[in-house]
TIRO-2110 file (N, C-alpha, C; in Angstrom, 1 decimal):
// TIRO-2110
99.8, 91.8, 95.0, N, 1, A
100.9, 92.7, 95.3, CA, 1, A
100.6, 94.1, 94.7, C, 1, A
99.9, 94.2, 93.8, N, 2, A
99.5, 95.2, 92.9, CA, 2, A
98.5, 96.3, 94.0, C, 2, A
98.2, 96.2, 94.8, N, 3, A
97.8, 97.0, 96.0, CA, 3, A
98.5, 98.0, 96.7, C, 3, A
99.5, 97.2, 96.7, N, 4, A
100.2, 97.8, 97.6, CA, 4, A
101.2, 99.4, 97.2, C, 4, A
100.9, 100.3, 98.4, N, 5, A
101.4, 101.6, 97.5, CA, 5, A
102.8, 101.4, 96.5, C, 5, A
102.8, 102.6, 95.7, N, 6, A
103.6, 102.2, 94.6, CA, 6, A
105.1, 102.6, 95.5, C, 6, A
105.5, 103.1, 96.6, N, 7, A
106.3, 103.9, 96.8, CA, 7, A
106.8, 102.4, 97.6, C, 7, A
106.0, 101.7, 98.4, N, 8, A
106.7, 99.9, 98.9, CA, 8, A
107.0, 99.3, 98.1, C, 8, A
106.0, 99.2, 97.1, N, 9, A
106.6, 98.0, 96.0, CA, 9, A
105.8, 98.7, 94.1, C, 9, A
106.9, 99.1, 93.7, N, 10, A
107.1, 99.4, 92.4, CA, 10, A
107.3, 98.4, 91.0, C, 10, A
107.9, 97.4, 91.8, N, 11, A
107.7, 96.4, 91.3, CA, 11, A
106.5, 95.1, 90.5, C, 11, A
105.4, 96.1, 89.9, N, 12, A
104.3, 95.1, 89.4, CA, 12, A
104.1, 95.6, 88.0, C, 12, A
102.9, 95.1, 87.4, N, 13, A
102.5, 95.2, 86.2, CA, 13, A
101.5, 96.5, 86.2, C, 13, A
100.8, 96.5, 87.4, N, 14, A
99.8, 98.2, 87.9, CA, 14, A
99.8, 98.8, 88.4, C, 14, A
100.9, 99.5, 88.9, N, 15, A
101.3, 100.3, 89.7, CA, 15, A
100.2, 101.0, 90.8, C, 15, A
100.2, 101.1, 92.0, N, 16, A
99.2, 101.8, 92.7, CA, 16, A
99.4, 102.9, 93.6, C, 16, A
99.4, 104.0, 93.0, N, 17, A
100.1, 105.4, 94.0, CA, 17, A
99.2, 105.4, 94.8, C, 17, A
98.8, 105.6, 96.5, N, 18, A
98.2, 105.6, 97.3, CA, 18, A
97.7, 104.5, 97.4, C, 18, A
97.9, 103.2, 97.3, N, 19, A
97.6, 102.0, 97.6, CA, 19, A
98.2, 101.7, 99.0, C, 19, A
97.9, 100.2, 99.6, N, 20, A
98.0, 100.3, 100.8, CA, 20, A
99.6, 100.2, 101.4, C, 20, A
99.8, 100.0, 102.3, N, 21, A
101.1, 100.2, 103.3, CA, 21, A
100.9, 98.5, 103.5, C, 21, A
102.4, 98.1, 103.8, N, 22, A
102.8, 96.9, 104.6, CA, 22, A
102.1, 96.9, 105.8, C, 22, A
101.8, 97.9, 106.5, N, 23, A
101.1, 97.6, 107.7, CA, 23, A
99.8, 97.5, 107.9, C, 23, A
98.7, 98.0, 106.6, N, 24, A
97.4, 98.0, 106.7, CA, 24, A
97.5, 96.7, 105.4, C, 24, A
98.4, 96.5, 104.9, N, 25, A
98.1, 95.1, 104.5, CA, 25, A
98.1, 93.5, 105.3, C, 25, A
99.4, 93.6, 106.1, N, 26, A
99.3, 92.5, 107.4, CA, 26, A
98.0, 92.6, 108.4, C, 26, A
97.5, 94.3, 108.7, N, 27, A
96.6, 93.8, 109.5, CA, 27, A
95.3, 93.7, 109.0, C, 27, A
95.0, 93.9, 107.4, N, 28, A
93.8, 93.0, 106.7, CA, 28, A
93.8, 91.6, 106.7, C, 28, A
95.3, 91.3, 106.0, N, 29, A
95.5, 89.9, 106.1, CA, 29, A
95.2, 89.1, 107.3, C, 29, A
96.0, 89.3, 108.4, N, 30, A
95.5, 88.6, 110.0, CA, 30, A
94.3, 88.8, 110.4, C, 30, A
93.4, 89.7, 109.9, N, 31, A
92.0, 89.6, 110.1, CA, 31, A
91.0, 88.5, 109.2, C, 31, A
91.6, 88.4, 107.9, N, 32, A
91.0, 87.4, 106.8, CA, 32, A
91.7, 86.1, 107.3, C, 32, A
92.4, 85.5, 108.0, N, 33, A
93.2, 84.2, 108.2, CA, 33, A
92.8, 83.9, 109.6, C, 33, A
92.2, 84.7, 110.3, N, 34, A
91.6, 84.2, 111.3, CA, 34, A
90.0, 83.5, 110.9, C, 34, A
89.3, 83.8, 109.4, N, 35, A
88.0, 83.7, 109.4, CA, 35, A
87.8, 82.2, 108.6, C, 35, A
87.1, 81.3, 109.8, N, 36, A
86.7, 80.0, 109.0, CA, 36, A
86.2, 79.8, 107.7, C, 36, A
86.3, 80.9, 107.3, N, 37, A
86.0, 81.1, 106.0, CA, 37, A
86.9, 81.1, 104.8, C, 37, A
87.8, 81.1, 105.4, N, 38, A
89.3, 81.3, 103.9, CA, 38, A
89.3, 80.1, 103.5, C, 38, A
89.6, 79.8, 102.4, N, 39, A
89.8, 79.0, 101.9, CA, 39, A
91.3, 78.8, 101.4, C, 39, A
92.0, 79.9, 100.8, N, 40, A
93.0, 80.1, 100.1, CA, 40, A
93.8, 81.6, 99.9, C, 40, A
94.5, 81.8, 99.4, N, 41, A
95.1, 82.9, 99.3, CA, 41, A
96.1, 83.2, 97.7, C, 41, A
96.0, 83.8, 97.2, N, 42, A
96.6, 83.9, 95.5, CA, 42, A
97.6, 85.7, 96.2, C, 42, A
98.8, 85.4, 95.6, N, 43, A
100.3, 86.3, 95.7, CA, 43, A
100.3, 86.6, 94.3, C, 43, A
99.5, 87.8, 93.6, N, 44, A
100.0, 87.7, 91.8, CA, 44, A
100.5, 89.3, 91.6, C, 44, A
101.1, 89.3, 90.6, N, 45, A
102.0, 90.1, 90.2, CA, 45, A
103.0, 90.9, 90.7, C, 45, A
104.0, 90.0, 91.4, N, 46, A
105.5, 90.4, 91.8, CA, 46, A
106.2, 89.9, 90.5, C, 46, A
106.6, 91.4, 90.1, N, 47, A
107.8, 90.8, 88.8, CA, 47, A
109.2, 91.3, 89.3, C, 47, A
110.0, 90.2, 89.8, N, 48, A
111.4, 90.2, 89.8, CA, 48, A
112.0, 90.4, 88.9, C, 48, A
111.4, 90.5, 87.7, N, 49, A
112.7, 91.4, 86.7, CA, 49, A
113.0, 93.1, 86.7, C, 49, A
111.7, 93.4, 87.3, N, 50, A
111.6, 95.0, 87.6, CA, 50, A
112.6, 95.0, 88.9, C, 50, A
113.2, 94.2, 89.9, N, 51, A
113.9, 94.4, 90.9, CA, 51, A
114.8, 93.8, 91.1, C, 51, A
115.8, 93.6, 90.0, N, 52, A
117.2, 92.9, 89.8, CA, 52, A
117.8, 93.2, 90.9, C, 52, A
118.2, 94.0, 92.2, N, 53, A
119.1, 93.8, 93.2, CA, 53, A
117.7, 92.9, 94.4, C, 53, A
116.5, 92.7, 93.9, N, 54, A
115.9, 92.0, 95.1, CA, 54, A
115.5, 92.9, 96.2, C, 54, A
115.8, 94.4, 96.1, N, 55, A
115.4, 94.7, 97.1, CA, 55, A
114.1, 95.4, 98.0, C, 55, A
113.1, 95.4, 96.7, N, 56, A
111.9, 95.0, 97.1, CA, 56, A
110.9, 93.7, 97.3, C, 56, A
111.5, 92.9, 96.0, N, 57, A
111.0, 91.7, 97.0, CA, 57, A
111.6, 90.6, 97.9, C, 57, A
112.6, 91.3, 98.4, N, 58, A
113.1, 90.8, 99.6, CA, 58, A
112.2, 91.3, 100.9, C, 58, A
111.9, 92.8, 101.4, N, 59, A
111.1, 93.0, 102.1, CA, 59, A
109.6, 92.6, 101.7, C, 59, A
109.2, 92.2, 100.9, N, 60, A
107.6, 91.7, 100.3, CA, 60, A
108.0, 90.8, 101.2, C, 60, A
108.5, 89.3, 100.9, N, 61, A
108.8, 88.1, 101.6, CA, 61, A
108.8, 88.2, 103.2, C, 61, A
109.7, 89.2, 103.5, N, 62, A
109.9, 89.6, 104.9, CA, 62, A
108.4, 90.1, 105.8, C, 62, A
107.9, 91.0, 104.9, N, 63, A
106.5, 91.3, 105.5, CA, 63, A
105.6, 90.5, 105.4, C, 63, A
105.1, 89.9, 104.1, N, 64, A
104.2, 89.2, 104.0, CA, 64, A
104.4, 87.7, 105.1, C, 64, A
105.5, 86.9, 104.9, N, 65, A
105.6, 85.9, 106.2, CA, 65, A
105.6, 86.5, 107.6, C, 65, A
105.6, 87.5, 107.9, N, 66, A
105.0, 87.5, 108.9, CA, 66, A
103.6, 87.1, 109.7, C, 66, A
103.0, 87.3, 108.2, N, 67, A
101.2, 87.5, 108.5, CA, 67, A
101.8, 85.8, 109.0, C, 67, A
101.7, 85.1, 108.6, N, 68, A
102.1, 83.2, 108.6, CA, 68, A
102.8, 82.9, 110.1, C, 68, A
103.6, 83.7, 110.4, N, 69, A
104.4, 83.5, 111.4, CA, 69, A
103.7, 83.9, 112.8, C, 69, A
102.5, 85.2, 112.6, N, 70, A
101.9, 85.3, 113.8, CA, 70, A
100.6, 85.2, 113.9, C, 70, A
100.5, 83.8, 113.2, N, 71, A
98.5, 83.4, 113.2, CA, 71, A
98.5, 82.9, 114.7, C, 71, A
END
């Protein structure tokens, strides 16, 4: 989650100003999940205590299952 620009999700331990967008992250992901090659996938550093109303990682959840929802 630590990729992702800091202005989507502020919520981590490394902040990343110009890191990527929800939309250049789903369409890396759906390119890596299509390759008989994956094996696995690791989600680290969403800290919910940085977002006591939920309202960033409510859209994480929302975007990120999408990638799941349109293999």
């Amino acid at each position: 989650v630590d990729v992702l620009d800091d202005i989507v999700m502020p919520c981590v331990d490394s902040r990343s100003p110009g890191g990527l967008t929800y939309s250049e992250i789903k369409e890396t992901l759906m390119l890596l999940m299509q390759s008989k090659l994956l094996r696995g996938i690791n989600i680290t550093i969403l800290d919910p205590d940085l977002d006591p109303l939920c309202i960033y990682t409510k859209r994480f959840v929302e975007e990120f299952s999408e990638v799941f929802f349109n293999i």
